[in-house]
C-alpha positions, 0 to 999 in steps of 0.5 A, spaced: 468 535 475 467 529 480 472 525 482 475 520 488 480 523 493 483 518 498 485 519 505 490 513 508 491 512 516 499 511 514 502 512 508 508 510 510 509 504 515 516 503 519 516 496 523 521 495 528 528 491 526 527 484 524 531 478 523 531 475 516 526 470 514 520 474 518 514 475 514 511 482 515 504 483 515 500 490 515 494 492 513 493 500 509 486 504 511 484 508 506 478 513 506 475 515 498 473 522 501 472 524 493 465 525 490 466 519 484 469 512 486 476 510 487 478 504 482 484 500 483 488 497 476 494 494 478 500 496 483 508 495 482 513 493 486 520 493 485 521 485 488 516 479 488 518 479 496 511 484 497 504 483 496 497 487 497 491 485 496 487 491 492 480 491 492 476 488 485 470 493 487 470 500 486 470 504 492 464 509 493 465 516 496 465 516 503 467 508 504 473 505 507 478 500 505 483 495 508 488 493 502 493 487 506 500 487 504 506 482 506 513 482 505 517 477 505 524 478 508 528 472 506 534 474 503 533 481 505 538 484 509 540 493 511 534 497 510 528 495 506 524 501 504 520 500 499 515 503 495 508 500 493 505 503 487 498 502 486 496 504 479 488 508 480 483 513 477 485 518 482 488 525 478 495 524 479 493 516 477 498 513 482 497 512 490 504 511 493 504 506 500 511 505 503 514 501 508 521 501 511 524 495 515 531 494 517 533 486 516 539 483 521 
């Protein structure tokens, strides 16, 4: 049965320690190294202060895409390690991008 199988560059990103107020940005690479595209439906996060922009296409086998996230580091302080949730038609359905950051 065909399906999508995606490579990331990094799943999980760790940016060096920032003061609060900072926004962050990084961009995720993926790679659909299935053999069906790869459909982004929604992602969750546990608060508004983080963001990604998911691609409104699908990704065909063999393509790569960059998903750009921010976090807004207002407010925040200690050790931010969030998990990004992106809801997709891979096998497991869900694609787990993380970020860790410590706000001083």
């Amino acid at each position: 049965m065909a399906q999508p199988k995606v490579l990331v560059d990094k799943a999980t990103v760790k940016f060096e320690k920032v003061v609060e107020g900072k926004l962050l940005k990084h961009i995720f690479k993926l790679t659909n190294t299935g053999d069906s595209p790869l459909v982004f439906n929604n992602y969750n996060v546990g608060c508004p202060c983080t963001t990604i922009i998911l691609p409104k296409q699908p990704v065909l086998p063999g393509q790569t895409v960059e998903l750009p996230m921010e976090f807004d580091s207002k407010g925040k302080y200690g050790l931010q390690d969030r998990a990004i949730i992106n809801n997709t038609n891979l096998p497991k359905s869900e694609l787990i991008l993380r970020f860790k950051v410590y706000v001083k």
